[in-house]
Backbone as CSV, one residue per row, in Angstrom:
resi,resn,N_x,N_y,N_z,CA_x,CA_y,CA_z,C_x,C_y,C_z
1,UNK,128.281,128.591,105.005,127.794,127.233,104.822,128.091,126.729,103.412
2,UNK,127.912,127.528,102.316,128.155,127.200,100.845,129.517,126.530,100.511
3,UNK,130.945,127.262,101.432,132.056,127.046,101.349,132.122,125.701,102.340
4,UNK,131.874,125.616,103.037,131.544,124.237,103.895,131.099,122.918,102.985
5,UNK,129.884,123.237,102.354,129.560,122.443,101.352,130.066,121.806,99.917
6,UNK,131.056,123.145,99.357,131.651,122.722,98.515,133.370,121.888,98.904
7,UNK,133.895,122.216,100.015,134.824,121.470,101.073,134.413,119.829,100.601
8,UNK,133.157,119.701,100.861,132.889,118.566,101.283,132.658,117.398,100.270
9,UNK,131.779,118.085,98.923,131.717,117.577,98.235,132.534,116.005,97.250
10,UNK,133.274,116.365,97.438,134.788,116.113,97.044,134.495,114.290,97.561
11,UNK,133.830,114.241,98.951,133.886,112.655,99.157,132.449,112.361,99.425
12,UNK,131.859,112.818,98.105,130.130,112.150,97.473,130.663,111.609,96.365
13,UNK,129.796,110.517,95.899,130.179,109.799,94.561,128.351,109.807,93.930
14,UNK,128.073,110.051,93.054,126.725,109.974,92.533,126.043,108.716,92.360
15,UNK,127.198,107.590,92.298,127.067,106.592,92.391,125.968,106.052,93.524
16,UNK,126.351,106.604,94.285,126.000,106.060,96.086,124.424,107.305,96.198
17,UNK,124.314,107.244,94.973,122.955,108.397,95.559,122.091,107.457,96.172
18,UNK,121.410,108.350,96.785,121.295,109.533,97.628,122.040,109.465,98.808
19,UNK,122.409,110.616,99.457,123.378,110.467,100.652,123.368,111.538,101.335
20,UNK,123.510,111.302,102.929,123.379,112.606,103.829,124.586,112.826,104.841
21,UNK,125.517,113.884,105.006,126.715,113.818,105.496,126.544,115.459,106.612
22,UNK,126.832,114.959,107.609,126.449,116.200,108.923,128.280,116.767,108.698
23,UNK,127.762,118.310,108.149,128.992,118.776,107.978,129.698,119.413,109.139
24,UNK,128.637,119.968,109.793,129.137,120.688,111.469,127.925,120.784,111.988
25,UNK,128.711,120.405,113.750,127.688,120.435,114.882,127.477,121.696,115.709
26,UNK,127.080,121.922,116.537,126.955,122.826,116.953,127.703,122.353,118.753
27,UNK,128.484,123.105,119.100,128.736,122.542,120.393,128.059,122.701,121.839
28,UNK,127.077,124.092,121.239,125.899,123.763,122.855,124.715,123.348,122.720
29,UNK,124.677,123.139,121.275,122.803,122.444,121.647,123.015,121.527,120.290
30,UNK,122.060,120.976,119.989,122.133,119.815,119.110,121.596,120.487,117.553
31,UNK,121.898,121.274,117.162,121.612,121.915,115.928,123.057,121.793,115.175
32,UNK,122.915,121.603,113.583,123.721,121.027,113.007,123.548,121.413,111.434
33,UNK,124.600,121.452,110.732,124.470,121.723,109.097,125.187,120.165,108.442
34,UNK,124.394,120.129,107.297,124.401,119.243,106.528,123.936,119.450,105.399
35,UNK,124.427,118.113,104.286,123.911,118.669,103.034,123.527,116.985,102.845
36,UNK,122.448,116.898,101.819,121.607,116.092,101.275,121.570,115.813,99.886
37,UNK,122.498,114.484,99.176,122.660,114.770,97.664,121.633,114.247,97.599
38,UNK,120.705,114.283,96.212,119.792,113.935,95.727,119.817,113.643,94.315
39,UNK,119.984,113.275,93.480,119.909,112.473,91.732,119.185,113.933,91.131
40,UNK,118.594,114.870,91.826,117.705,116.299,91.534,118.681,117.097,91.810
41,UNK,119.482,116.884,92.645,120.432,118.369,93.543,120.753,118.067,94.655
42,UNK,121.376,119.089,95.277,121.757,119.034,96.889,120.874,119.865,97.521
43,UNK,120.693,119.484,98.811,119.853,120.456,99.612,121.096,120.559,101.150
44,UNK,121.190,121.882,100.982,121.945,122.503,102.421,120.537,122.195,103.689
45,UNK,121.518,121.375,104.736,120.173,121.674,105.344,120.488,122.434,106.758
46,UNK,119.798,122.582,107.986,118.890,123.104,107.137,118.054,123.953,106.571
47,UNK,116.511,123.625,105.807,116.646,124.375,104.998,114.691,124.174,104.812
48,UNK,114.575,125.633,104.671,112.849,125.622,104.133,112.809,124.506,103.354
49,UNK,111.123,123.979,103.149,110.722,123.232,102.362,109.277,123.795,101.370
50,UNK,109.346,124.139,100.257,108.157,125.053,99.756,107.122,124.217,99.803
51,UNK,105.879,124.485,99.455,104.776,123.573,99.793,103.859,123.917,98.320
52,UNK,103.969,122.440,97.719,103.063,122.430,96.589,102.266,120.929,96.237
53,UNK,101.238,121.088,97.380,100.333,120.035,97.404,100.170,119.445,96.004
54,UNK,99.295,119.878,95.457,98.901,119.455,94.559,100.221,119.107,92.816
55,UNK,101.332,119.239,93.109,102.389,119.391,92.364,102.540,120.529,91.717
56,UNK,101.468,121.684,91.969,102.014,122.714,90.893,102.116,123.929,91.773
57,UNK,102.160,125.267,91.679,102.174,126.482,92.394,100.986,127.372,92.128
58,UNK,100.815,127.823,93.379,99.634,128.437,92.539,99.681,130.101,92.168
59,UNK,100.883,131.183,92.760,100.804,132.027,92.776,102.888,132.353,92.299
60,UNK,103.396,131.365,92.088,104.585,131.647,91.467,105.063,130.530,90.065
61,UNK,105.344,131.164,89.457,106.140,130.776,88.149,107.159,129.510,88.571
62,UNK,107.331,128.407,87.770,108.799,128.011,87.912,109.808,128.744,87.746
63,UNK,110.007,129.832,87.003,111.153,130.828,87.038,111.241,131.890,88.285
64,UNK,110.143,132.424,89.102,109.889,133.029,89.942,110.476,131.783,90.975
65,UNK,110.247,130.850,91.589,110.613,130.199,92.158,112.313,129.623,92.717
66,UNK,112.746,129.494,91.230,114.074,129.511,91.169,114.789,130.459,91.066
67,UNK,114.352,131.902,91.411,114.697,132.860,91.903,114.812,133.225,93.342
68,UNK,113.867,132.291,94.137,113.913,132.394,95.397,115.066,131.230,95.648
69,UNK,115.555,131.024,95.111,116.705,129.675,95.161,116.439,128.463,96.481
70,UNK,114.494,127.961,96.339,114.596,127.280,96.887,115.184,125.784,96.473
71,UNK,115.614,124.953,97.456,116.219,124.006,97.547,114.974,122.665,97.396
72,UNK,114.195,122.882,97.516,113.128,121.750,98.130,111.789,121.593,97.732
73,UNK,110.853,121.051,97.286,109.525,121.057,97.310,108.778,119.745,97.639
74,UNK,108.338,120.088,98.177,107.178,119.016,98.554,105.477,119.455,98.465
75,UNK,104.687,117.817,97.714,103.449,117.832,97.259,103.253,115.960,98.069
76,UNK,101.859,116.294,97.790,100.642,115.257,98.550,100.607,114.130,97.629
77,UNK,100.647,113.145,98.002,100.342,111.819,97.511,98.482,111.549,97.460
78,UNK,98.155,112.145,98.223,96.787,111.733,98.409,96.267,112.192,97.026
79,UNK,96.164,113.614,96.915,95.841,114.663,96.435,96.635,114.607,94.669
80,UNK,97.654,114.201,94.881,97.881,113.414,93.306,97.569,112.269,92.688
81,UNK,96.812,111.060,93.582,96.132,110.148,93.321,95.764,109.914,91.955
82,UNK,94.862,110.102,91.729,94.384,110.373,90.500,95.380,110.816,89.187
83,UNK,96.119,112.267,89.261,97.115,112.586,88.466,97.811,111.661,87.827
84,UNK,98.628,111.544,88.717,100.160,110.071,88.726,99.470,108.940,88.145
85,UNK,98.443,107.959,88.332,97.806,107.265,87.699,97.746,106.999,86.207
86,UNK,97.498,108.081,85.761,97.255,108.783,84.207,98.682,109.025,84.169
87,UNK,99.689,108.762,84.769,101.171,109.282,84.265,102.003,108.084,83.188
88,UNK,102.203,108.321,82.421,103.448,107.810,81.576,104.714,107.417,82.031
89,UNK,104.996,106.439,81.955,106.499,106.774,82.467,107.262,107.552,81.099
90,UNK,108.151,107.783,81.719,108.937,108.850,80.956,110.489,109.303,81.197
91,UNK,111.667,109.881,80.973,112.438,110.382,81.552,112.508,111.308,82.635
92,UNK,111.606,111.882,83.136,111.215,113.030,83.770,110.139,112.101,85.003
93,UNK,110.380,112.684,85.946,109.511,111.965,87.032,108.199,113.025,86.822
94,UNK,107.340,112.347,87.442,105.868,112.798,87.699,105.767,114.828,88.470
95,UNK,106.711,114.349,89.604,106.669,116.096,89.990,107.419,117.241,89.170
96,UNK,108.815,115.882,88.564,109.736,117.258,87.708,108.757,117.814,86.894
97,UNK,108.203,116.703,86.001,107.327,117.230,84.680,106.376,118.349,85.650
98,UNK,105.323,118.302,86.492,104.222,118.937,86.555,105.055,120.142,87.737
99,UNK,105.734,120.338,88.532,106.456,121.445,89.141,107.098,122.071,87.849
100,UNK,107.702,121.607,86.931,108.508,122.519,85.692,109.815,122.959,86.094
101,UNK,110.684,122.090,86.991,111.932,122.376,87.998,112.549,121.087,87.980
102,UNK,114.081,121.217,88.156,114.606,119.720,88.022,115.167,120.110,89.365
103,UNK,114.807,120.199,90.355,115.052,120.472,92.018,114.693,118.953,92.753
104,UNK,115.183,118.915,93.680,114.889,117.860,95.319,113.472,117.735,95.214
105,UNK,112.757,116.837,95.401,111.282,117.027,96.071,110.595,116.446,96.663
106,UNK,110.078,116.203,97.233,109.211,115.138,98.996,107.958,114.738,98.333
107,UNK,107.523,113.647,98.778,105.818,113.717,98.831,105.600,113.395,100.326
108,UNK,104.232,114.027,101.108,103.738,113.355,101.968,103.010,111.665,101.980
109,UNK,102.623,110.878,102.663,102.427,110.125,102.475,100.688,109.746,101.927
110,UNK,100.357,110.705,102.187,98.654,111.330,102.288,97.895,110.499,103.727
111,UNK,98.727,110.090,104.675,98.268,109.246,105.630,97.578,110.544,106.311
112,UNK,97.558,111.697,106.355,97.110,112.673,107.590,95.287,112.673,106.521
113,UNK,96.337,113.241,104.927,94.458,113.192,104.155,93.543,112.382,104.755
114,UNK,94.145,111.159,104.768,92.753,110.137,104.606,92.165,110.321,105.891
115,UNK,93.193,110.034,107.186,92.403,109.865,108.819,92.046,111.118,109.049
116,UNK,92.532,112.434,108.638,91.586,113.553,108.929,90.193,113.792,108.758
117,UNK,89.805,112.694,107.691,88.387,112.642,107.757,87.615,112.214,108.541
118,UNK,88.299,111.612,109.176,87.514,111.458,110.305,87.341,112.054,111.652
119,UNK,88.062,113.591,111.479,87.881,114.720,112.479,86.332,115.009,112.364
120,UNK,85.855,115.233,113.467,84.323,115.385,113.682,84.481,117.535,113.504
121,UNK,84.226,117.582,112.301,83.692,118.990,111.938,82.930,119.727,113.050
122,UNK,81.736,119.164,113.886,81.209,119.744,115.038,82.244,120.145,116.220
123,UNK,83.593,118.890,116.159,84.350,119.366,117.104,85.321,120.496,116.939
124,UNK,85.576,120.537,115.782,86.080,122.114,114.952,88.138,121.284,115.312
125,UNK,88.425,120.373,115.342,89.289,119.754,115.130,89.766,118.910,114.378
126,UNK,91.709,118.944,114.536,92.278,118.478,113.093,93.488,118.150,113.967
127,UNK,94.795,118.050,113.580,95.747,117.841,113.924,96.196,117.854,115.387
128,UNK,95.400,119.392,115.208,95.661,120.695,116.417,94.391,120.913,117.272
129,UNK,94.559,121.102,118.172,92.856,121.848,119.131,93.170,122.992,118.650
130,UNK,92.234,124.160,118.347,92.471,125.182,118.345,91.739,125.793,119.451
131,UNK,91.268,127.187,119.564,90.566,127.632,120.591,88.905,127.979,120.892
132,UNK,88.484,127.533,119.614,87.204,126.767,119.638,86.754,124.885,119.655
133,UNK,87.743,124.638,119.663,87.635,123.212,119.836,86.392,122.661,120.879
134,UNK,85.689,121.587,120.684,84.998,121.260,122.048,85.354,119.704,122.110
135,UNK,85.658,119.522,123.166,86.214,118.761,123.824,85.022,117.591,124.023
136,UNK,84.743,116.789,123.147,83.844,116.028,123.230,84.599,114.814,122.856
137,UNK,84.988,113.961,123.812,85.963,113.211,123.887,85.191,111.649,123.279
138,UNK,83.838,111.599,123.057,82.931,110.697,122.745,82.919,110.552,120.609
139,UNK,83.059,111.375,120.610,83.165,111.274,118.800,83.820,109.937,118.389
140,UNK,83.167,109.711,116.870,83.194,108.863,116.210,83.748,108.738,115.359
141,UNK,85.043,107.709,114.620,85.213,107.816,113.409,84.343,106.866,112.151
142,UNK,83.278,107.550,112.092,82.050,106.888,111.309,82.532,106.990,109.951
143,UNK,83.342,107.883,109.111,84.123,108.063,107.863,84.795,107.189,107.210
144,UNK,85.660,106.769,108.390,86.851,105.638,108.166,86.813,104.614,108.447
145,UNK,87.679,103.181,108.190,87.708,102.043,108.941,88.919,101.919,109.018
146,UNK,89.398,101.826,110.096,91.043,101.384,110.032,91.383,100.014,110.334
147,UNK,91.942,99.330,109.792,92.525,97.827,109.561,93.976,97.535,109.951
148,UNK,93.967,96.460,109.835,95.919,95.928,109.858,96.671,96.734,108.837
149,UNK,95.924,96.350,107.333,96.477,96.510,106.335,96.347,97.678,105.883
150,UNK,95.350,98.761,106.467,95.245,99.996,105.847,94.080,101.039,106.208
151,UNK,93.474,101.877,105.613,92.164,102.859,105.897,91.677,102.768,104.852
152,UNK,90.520,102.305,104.966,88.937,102.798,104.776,88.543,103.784,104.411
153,UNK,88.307,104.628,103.608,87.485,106.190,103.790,86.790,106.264,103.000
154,UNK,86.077,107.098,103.404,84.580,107.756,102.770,85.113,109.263,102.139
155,UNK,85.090,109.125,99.908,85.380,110.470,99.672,84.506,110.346,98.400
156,UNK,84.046,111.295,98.091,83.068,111.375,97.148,82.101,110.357,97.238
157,UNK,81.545,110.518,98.687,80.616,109.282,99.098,81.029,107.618,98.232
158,UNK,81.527,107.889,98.380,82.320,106.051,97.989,83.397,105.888,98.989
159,UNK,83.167,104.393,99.148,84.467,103.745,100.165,85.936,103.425,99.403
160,UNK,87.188,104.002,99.652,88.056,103.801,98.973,88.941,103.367,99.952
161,UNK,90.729,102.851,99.666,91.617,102.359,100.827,92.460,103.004,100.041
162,UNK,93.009,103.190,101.352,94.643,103.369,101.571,95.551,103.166,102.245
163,UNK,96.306,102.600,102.400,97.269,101.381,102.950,98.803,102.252,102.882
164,UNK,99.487,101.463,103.683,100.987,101.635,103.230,102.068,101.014,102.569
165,UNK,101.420,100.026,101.811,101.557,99.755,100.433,101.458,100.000,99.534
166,UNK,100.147,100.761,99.486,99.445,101.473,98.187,100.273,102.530,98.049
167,UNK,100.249,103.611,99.207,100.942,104.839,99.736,103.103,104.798,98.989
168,UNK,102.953,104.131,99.325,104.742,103.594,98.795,104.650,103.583,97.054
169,UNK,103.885,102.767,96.904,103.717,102.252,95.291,103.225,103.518,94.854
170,UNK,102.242,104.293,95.106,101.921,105.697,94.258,103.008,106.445,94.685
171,UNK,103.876,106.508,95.388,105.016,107.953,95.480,105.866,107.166,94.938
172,UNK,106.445,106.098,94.328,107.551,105.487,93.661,106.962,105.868,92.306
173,UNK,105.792,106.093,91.987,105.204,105.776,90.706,105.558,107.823,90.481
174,UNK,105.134,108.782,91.444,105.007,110.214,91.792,106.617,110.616,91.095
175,UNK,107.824,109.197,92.164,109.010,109.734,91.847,109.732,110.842,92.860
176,UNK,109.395,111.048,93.367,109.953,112.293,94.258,111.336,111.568,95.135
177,UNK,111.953,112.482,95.307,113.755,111.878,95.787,113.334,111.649,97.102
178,UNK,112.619,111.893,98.062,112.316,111.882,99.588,110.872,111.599,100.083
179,UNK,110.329,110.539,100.377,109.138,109.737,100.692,109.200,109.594,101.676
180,UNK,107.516,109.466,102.054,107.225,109.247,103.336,106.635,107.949,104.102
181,UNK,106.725,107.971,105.070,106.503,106.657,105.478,104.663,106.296,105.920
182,UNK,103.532,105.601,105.765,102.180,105.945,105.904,101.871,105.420,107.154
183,UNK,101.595,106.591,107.856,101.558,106.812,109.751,99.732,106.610,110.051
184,UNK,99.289,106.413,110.912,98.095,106.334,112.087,98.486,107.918,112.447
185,UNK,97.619,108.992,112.301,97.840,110.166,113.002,96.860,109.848,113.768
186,UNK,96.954,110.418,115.138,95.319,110.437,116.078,95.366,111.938,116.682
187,UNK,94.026,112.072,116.800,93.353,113.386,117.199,93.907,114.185,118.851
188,UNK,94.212,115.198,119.019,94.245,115.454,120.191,93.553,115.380,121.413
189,UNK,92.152,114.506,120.893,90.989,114.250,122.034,91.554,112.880,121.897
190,UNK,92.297,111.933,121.616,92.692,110.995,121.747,93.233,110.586,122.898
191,UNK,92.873,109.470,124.046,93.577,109.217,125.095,94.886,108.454,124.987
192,UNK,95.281,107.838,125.733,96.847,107.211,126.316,96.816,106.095,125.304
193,UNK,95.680,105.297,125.743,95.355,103.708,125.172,95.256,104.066,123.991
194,UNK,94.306,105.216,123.079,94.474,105.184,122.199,95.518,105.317,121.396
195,UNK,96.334,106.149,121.663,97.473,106.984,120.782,98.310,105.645,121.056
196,UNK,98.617,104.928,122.158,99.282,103.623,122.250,99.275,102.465,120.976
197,UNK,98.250,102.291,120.705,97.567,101.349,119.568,97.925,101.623,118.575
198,UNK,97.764,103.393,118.056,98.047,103.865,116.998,99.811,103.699,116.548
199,UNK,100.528,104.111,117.790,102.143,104.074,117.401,102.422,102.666,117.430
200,UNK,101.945,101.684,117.642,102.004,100.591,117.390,101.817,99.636,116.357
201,UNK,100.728,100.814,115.559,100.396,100.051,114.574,100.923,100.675,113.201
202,UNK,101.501,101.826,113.153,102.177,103.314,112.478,103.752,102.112,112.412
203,UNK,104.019,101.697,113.142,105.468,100.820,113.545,105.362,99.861,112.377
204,UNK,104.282,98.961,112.528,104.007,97.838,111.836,103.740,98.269,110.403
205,UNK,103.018,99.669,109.759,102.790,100.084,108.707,104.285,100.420,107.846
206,UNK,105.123,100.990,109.094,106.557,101.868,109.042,107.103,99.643,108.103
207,UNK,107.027,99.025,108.669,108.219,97.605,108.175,107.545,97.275,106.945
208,UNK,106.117,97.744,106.664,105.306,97.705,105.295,106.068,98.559,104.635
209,UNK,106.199,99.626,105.088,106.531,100.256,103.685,108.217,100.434,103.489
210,UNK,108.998,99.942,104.237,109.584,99.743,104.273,110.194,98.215,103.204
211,UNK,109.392,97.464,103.452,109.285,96.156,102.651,109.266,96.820,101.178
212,UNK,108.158,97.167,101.146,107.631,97.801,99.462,108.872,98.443,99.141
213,UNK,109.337,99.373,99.350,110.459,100.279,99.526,111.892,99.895,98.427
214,UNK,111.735,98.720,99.400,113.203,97.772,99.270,112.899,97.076,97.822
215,UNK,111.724,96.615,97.348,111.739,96.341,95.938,112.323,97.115,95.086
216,UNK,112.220,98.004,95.238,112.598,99.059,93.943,112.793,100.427,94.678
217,UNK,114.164,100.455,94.962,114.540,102.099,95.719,115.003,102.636,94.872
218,UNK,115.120,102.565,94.068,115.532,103.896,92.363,116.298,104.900,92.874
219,UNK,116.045,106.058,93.085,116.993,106.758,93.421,116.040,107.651,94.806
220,UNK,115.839,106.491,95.139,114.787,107.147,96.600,114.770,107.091,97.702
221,UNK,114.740,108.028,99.068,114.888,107.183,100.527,113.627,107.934,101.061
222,UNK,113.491,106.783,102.101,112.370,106.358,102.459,112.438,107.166,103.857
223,UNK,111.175,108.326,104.429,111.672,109.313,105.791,110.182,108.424,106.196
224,UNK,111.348,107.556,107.951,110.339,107.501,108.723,109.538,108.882,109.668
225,UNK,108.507,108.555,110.079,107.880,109.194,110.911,107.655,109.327,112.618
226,UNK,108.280,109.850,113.154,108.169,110.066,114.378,106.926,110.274,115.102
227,UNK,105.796,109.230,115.976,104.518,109.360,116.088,104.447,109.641,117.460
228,UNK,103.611,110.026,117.858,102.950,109.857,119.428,101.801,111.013,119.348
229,UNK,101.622,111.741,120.440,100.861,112.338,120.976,100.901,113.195,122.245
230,UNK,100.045,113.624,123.199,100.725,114.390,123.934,100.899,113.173,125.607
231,UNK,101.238,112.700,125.135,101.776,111.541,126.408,103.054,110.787,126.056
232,UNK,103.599,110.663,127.167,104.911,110.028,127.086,104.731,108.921,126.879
């Protein structure tokens, strides 16, 4: 794949960052290699993504890290809130400085943070049912308020929002080469009608941040989100 990649190189211009070019397909199933320039690096894909919520690591070094020659990191928008705020601008984006790596790096959108609060703890659910789950299809999201323009939530007993405007504007501010788009997740006790409403309205959030986006794309692209649930 490395020799594939360096083949290819040859017709990227840095100019045109960021850019994604499918180097080979696969001819019986739809799996495929590609590489991903980024203003940070290239990422072969594909390719693990390390996970550092909060922007830093908690059990490896930046030198330990770049020993594992990962390609990628991704951290939480929600969960840097606060951080990035207090950030400077500077030459150095918000994750290079606090990861200590001049690598690729993602933020989530923190859209799962905020509506997860409103998983009912009694129902022992989140994303996922697990195998204590109870199926109490009557629960409330008493936590949150969800709107046109955004969510509602209840965190440190205060009401705060988060939108997909806001969500765009703090990861442009974060800096990270690969952003996310701020989705409606719904619960797996969620019915048809519901999860309907939600990808409908995840759509309408998706041309928000999309809008925001387009003000100022620096050296950034914008990853929509693929929504639904378990219904067609």
């Amino acid at each position: 794949m490395k020799n594939i990649a360096k083949r290819n190189q040859i017709n990227f211009k840095r100019a045109n960052m960021p850019s994604f070019q499918i180097l080979k397909k696969d001819k019986k199933t739809r799996a495929r290699l590609g590489i991903f320039k980024t203003s940070h690096g290239d990422i072969n894909t594909p390719s693990y993504v390390f996970v550092g919520t909060y922007g830093k690591f908690l059990h490896l070094s930046p030198r330990d890290i770049k020993k594992t020659k990962t390609q990628v990191v991704i951290a939480n928008t929600f969960h840097l809130w606060k951080s990035v705020i207090k950030h400077r601008n500077t030459k150095k984006t918000f994750l290079t400085k606090s990861f200590g790596l001049n690598i690729p790096t993602m933020t989530d959108s923190g859209g799962f943070q905020v509506l997860s609060l409103a998983f009912d703890d009694k129902n022992k659910i989140g994303k996922f049912i697990t195998d204590n789950a109870r199926a109490d299809k009557n629960y409330k999201r008493s936590k949150i308020k969800i709107t046109e323009k955004g969510v509602y939530f209840k965190y440190d007993e205060k009401w705060k929002f988060m939108g997909p405007e806001l969500s765009i504007k703090l990861q442009k501010k974060i800096g990270a080469d690969i952003i996310f788009a701020f989705d409606h997740i719904t619960s797996p006790l969620d019915n048809y009608k519901y999860n309907k409403k939600a990808v409908a309205l995840t759509d309408r959030w998706a041309k928000i941040c999309l809008k925001t986006h387009n003000l100022n794309k620096k050296d950034q692209v914008l990853f929509g989100i693929v929504q639904g649930g378990l219904f067609k």
